[in-house]
C-alpha positions in Angstrom: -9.2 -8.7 10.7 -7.3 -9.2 14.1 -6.4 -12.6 12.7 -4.4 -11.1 9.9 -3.2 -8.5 12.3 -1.9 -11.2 14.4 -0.1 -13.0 11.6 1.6 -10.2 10.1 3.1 -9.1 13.8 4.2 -12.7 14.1 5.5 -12.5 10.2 7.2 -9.8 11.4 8.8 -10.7 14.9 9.8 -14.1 13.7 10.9 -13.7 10.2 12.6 -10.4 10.8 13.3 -9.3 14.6 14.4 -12.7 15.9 16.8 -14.0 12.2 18.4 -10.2 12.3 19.1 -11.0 16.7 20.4 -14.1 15.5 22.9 -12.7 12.9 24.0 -10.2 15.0 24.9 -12.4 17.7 26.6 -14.7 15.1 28.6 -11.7 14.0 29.5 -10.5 17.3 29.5 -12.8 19.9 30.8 -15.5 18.0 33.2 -14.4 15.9 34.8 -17.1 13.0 32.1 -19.1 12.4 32.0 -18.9 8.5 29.2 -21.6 8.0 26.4 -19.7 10.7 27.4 -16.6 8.6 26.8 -17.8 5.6 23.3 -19.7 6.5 22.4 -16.3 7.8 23.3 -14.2 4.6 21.9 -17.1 2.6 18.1 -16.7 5.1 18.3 -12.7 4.2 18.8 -13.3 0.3 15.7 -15.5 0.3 13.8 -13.1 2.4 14.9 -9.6 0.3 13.8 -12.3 -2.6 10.4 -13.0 -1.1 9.7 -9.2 0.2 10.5 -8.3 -3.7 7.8 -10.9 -4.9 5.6 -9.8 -2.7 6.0 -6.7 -3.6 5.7 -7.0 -7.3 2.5 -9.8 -7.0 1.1 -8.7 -3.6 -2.5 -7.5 -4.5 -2.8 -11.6 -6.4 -1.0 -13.5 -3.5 -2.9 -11.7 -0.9 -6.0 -13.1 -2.1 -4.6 -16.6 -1.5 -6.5 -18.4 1.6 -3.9 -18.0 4.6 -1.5 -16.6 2.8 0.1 -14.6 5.4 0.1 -18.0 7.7 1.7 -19.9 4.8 4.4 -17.1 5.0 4.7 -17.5 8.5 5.3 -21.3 8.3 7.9 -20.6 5.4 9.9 -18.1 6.9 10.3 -20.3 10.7 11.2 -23.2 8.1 13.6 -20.8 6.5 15.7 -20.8 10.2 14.6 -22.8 12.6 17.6 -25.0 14.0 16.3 -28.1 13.1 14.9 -28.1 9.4 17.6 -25.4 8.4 15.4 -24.9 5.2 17.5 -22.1 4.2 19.9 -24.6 3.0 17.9 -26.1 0.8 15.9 -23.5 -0.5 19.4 -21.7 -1.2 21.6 -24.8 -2.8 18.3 -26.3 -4.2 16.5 -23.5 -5.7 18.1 -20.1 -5.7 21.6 -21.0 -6.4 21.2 -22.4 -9.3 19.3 -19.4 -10.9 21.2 -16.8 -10.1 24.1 -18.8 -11.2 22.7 -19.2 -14.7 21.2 -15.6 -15.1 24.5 -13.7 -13.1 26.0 -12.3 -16.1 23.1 -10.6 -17.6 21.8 -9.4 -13.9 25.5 -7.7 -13.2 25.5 -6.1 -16.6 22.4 -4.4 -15.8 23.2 -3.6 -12.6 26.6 -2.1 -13.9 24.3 0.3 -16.4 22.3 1.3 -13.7 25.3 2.2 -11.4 26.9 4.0 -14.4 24.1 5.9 -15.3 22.1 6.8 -12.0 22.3 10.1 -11.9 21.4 10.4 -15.1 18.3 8.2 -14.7 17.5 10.2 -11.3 17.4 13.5 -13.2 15.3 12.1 -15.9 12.8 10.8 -13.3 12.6 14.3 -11.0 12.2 16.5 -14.2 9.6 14.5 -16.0 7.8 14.2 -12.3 7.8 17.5 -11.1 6.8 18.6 -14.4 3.9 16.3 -14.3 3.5 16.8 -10.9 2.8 20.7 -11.2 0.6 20.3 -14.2 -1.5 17.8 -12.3 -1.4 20.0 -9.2 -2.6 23.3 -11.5 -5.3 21.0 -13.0 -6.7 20.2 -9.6 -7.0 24.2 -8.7 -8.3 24.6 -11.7 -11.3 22.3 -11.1 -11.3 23.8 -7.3 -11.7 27.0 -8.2 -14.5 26.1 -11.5 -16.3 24.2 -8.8 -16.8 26.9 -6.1 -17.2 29.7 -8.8 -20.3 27.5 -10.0 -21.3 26.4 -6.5 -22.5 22.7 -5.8 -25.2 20.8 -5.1 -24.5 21.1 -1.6 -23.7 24.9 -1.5 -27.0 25.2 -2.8 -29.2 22.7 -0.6 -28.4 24.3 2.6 -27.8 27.8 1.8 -31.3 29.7 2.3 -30.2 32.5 0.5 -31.7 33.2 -3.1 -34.8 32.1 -4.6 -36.5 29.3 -4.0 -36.8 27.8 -7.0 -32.7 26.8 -6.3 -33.5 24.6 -3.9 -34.4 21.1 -4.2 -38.2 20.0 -4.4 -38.5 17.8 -1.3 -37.8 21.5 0.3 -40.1 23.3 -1.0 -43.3 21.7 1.4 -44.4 25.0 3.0 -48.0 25.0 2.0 -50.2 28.1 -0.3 -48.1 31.2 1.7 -44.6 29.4 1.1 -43.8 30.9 4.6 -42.7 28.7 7.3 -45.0 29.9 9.9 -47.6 28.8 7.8 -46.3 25.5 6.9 -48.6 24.1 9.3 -51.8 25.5 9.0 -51.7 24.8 5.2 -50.8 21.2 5.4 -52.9 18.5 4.3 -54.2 16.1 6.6 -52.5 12.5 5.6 -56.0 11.1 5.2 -57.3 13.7 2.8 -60.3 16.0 3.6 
């Protein structure tokens, strides 16, 4: 547990704290270098990339031995100065794919953009409508469980008869009284 703990602060500080330091200081400190600019935008396409697969598959990939440590290793290969994996991951792999599929990915997102609120309002009705049915369901069954009483009501209230209350209780001996409990108790060897 305070392996994977480990890991996913290191996933973390080095795949997200120290690449966002290091765009910032490209952006501000030094200003007009296209090519650090664009290795960094290229690093957080393939990240949002990877967060949104992991996202979709994470219950699967999580069960994957090391996973999280595989991560790591992936995402200091994505920027370390001297494998610059983000440029080949990006020209090799992504590139190309979102190159081929562009078209059909813009017109979708155009649709979305177009009809957002529309698609928000759909959403919020059809939740809080389902939402408040759900929630009037669940005080329903509240309130037909306490008007019934439970199990547990029952087991430690000592109100009532005794025939309520569960056998392993009822051990008081002939009188049923407490106080006599003990004098009417059989011995565990028998007489």
């Amino acid at each position: 547990m305070s392996t994977e703990l480990l890991t996913k602060f290191l996933t973390v500080l080095l795949g997200y704290v120290m690449p966002a330091l290091e765009c910032f200081k490209s952006i501000e400190q030094r200003p007009g270098r296209a090519d650090e600019l664009r290795f960094w935008c290229e690093y957080w396409i393939i990240l949002v990339i990877l967060v949104i697969f992991d996202e979709i598959a994470g219950a699967l990939i999580s069960k994957i031995p090391m996973y999280y440590e595989l991560k790591l290793a992936f995402l200091v290969y994505l920027w370390y100065p001297k494998t610059r994996g983000t440029d080949i991951v990006y020209e090799t792999f992504l590139r190309p794919l979102v190159m081929q599929y562009e078209p059909n990915i813009e017109a979708r997102l155009q649709y979305l953009r177009a009809n957002a609120g529309d698609i928000l309002v759909f959403y919020l009705k059809n939740f809080t409508e389902r939402g408040y049915d759900l929630f009037l369901r669940a005080l329903d069954y509240v309130r037909s469980q306490a008007s019934r009483g439970s199990r547990t009501r029952n087991f430690f209230s000592f109100r009532g008869d005794r025939a309520e209350r569960p056998s392993f209780v009822d051990d008081y001996g002939v009188g049923g009284d407490r106080r006599d409990a003990a004098r009417h108790r059989r011995p565990r060897g028998g007489y």
